[in-house]
Each structure stands twice: as C-alpha cells, then as structure tokens.
GULOFI-84773 format. One record per residue (C-alpha): residue in three letters; residue number from 1; x, y, z. Coordinates in steps of 0.2 Angstrom, whole numbers. Example, Ala and Ser with C-alpha at 12.3 -4.5 7.8 and 13.67 -1.06 7.14 Angstrom:
2
SITE   r   k     u     v     w
SITE ALA   1    62   -22    39
SITE SER   2    68    -5    36
//
This chain:
267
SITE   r   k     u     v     w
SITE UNK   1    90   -61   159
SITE UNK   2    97   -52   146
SITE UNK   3    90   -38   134
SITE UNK   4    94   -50   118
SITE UNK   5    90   -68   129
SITE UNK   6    73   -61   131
SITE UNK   7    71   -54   114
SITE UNK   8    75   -72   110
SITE UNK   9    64   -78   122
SITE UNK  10    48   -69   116
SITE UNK  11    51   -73    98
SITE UNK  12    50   -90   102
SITE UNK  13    34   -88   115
SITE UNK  14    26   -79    99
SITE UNK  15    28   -93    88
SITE UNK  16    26  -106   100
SITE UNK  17     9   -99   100
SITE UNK  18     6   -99    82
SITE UNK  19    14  -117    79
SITE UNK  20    -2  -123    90
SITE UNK  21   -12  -121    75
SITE UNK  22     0  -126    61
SITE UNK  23   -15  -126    48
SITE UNK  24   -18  -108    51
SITE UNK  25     0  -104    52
SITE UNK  26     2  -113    36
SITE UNK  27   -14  -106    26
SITE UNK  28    -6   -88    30
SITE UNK  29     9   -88    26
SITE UNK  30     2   -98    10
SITE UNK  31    -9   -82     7
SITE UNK  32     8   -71    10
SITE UNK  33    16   -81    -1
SITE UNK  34     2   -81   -17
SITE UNK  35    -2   -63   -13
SITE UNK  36    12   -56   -17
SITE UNK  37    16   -66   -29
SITE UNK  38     3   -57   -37
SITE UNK  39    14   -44   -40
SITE UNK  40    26   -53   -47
SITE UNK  41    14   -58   -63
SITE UNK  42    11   -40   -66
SITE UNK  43    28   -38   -68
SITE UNK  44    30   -52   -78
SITE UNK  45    17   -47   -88
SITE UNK  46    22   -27   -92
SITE UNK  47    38   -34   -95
SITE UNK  48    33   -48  -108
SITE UNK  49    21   -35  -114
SITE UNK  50    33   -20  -118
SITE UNK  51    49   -30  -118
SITE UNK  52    64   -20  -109
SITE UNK  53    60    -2  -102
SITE UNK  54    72    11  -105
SITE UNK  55    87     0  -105
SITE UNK  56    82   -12   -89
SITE UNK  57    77   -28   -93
SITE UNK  58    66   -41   -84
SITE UNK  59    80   -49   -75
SITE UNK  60    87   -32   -66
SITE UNK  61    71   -28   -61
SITE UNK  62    68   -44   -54
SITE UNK  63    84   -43   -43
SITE UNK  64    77   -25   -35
SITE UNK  65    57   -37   -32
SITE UNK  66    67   -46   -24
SITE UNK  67    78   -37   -13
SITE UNK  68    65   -26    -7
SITE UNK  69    52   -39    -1
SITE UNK  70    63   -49     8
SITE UNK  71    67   -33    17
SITE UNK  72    49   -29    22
SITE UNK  73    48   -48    27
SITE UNK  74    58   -46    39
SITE UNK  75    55   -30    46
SITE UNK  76    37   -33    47
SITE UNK  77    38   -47    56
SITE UNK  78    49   -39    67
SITE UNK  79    39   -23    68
SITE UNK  80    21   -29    72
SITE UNK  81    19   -23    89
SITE UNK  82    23    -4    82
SITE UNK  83    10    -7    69
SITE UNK  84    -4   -12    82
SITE UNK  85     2     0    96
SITE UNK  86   -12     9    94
SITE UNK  87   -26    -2    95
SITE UNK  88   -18   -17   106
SITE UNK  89    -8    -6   116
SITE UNK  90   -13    12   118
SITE UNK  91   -34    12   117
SITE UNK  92   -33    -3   131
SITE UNK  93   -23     6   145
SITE UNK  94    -8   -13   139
SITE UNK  95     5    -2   136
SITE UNK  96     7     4   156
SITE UNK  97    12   -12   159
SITE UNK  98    25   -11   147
SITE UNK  99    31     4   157
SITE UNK 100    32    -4   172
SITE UNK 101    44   -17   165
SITE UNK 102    60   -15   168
SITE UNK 103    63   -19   151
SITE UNK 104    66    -8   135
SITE UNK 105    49    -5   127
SITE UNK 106    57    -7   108
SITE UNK 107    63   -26   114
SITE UNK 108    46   -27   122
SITE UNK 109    33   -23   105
SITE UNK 110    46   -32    92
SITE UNK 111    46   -48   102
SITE UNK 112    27   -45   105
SITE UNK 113    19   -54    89
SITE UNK 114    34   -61    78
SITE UNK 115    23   -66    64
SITE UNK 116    27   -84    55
SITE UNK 117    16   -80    39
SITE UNK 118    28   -66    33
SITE UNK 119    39   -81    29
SITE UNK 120    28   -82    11
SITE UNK 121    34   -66     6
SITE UNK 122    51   -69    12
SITE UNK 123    53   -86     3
SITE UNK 124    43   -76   -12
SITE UNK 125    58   -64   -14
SITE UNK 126    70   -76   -12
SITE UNK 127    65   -85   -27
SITE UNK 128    62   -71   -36
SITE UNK 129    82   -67   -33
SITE UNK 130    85   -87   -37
SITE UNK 131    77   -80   -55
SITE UNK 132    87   -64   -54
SITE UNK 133   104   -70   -54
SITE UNK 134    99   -86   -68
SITE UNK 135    90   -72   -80
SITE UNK 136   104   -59   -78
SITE UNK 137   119   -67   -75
SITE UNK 138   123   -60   -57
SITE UNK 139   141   -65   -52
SITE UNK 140   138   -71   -34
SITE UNK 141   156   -64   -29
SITE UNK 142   161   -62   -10
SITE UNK 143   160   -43   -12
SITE UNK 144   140   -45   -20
SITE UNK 145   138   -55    -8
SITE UNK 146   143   -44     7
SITE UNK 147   134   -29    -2
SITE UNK 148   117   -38    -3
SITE UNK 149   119   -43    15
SITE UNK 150   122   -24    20
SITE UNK 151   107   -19     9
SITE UNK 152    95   -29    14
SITE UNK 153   102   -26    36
SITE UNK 154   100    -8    29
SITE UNK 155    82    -9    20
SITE UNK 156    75   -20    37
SITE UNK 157    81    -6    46
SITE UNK 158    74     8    35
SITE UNK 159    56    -2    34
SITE UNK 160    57    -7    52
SITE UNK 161    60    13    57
SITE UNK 162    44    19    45
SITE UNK 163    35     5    57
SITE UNK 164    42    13    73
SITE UNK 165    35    31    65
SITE UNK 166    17    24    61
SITE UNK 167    17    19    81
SITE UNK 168    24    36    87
SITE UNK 169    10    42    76
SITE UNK 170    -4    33    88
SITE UNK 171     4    43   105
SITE UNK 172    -8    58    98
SITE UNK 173   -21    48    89
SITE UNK 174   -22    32    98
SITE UNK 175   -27    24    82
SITE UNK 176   -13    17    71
SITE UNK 177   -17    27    56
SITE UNK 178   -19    18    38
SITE UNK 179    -9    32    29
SITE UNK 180     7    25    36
SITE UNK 181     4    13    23
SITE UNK 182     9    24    11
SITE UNK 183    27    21    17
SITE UNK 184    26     3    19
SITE UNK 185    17    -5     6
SITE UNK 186    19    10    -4
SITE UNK 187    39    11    -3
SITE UNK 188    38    -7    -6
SITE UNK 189    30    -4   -23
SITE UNK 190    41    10   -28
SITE UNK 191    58     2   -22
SITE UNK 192    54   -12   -33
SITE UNK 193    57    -4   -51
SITE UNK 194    74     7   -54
SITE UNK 195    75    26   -47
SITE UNK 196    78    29   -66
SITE UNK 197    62    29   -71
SITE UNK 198    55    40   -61
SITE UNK 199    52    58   -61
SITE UNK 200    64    70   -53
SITE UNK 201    54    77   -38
SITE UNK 202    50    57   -33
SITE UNK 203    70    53   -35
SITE UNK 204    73    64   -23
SITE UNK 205    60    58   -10
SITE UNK 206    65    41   -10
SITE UNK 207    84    47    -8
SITE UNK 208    82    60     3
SITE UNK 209    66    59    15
SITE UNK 210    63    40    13
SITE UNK 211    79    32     6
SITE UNK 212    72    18     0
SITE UNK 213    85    20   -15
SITE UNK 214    99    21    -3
SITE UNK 215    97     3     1
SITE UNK 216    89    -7   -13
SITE UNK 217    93     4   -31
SITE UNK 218   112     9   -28
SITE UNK 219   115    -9   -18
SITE UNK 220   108   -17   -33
SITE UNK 221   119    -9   -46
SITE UNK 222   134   -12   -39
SITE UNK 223   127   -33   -36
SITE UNK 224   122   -29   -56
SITE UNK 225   139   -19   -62
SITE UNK 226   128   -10   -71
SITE UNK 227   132     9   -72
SITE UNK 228   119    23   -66
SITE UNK 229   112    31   -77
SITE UNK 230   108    45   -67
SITE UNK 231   128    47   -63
SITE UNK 232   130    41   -45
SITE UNK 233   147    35   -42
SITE UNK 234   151    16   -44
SITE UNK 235   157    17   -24
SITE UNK 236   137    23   -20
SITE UNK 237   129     6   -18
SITE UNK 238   143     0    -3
SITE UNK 239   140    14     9
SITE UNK 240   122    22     4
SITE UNK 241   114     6    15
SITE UNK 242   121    15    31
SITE UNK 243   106    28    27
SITE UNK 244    93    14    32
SITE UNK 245   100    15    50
SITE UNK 246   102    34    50
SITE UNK 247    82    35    46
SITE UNK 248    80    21    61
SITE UNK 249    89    31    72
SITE UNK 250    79    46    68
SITE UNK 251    63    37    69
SITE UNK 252    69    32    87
SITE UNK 253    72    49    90
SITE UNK 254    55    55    88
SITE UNK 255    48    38    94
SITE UNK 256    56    45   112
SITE UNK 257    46    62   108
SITE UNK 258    29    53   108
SITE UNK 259    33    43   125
SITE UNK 260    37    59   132
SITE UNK 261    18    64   127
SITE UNK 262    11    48   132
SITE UNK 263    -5    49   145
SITE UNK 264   -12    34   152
SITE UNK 265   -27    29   141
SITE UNK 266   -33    19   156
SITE UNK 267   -43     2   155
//
C-alpha cells in the first residue's frame, strides 16, 4: 500500500474508533464548537462596545476569526500524534515501533489520532466567515476564492509545522511541553485581529519568526480589497501563504534533528 492509501487508511481506522461511541464524539465536538464560540462573543462584544477600532470594522475582523480557526481545525486534527508524541509515544518505549515500520514516521503520527471533535471549531469558523462575507460585503470572485483556498492550505501548514516543533521538543524532554501552546492557541488569538493594531516589535514576529500574518492578515486583505495600512503591496496577500510551507519545511528540518537524537526510552 501506498504512502497516501495508508494515510487514508489510518484516518478512517481513527475515526472508525470514535464513531463507536457517537454520543461522545458528538458531546466533544459540541464542546469544540461552544468553546470557541466563546471567543467569538468577546469579540462581538468589544466590537459592540467601542464600535469600529482604528478603521476595522466588526465584519473584517470577523473574516480574519474565521480564517484562522478553520486553519487550526484542521491542522490540529491532523497533528495530534506530534502534540502527544511525548507522553504516548516517547515515555512508553511506542515510538520504536514506529521505527521499525517501513513507513514514514510523519504519515505514521498524523494518521495516528484524527480527531472528529475539532469539526466544532471548524464548522464554528466557517460560519463565522458565512457572517463575514454578509456583514462586509465580501465579493466571492474566483480569484478570493483561490486566495482564501491558498491561505488557509498555507495557515494548516504553518499551524501543523508549530505542532511538528512542540513533538521535536519532546526528543530532549520526553514531555510535550505546555509552552508550545504559546504558539498554537496563542497564534490563534493573535492571527485573529489585524497586524495593524499591534505594536512594531510583535509585527515583526508574526511576520518574520511565526508568519502567522503571511497566511491569514495579507490573504485577508486582498479577499477584503482593503489597502494596508501598513504599506504592503496589494500583490502581498497572493504569494505571502507560500511562507506557511517554508516554516513547515523548517519545522521538518529540525524535527529530522531530534530523530537523529532519539534514545530508546524503553518499555
């Protein structure tokens, strides 16, 4: 079989697992779902409360909310095996048979745990962009179209790449470590309101070390027509995605580091 068959082929075994209890599936992507949705009350309500801040309005914000978690979604669900390498994988002595596989381990931990709950906040985004468009107008052209595709392929790849670092982390700790979260959750918090409004030094970390602007603020002004403010070129949301797979392919890089460095825990 095949690389992708089996990728294929593992998804399906992981939530074949889950459907056996469809009542649990259902109550946790429910909590996905109303969990974040959370979020999008506070938003709604600093919005409603202050009106439009510095020039955006409730509408263009909502567009970026939603961009961003349905990129997590995604890459979350697809990344679980790296979150849990540590204490699944590593501190059990699991992961050798992983090596043994003739497999590659990457296909191996993404198809380990495809989680269906991460539907809610999928689901959740996408409505939150159902309200975008309505609220400011969005013009759902082939070419916005083609741009939000390539942001969000770009953000799953960024998001799924800071999950790939948190599980090179665990070669030298053996524990997934909770600050990775910082990047994740965090960089879903801060992708979710316009790089404008931000202070200089944090612009250019989520441009330049995390490029979490490369593949949800510059995508989402070009899908807007709106101009930066900042002075980016109207080009910059079409090709800044590709960034997203650039820090993927880093993250890889040093992911192949850590393997290198890897000593049999044991069982």
């Amino acid at each position: 079989m095949g690389s992708l068959p089996l990728f294929f082929r593992l998804v399906q075994a992981s939530v074949g697992g889950q459907a056996r209890y469809p009542a649990s599936a259902l109550l946790l992507t429910l909590g996905q779902f109303l969990g974040s949705g959370i979020e999008v009350v506070a938003v709604w309500a600093l919005f409603h409360r202050f009106g439009d801040v510095q020039g955006w309005h409730i509408g263009e914000v909502a567009l970026f909310y939603g961009l961003v978690n349905c990129m997590f979604a995604i890459a979350d669900a697809l990344g679980r095996g790296f979150d849990v390498l540590g204490t699944e994988f590593l501190r059990t002595g699991a992961f050798d048979r992983l090596l043994l596989r003739p497999r590659p381990l990457a296909l191996q931990l993404m198809g380990h745990d495809f989680r269906i709950s991460r539907m809610g906040r999928l689901l959740q985004g996408i409505g939150v962009m159902v309200f975008a468009t309505y609220q400011a107008g969005i013009a759902w052209t082939p070419a916005t179209v083609a741009v939000a595709l390539f942001a969000l392929a770009g953000g799953i790849a960024l998001f799924l790449g800071i999950l790939v670092l948190q599980g090179t982390l665990a070669f030298w700790t053996v524990e997934s470590l909770e600050i990775a979260n910082v990047l994740t959750y965090g960089g879903v918090q801060a992708a979710q309101y316009p790089l404008a409004l931000y202070a200089n030094w944090f612009r250019r970390v989520l441009t330049f070390v995390v490029p979490l602007a490369c593949v949800a603020y510059y995508p989402a002004l070009t899908i807007l027509g709106k101009p930066d403010p900042l002075g980016a070129p109207d080009w910059m949301g079409m090709v800044s995605p590709l960034a997203g797979f650039v820090f993927l392919a880093a993250a890889f890089g040093v992911w192949r580091l850590g393997l290198r460095r890897y000593a049999s825990t044991g069982s």
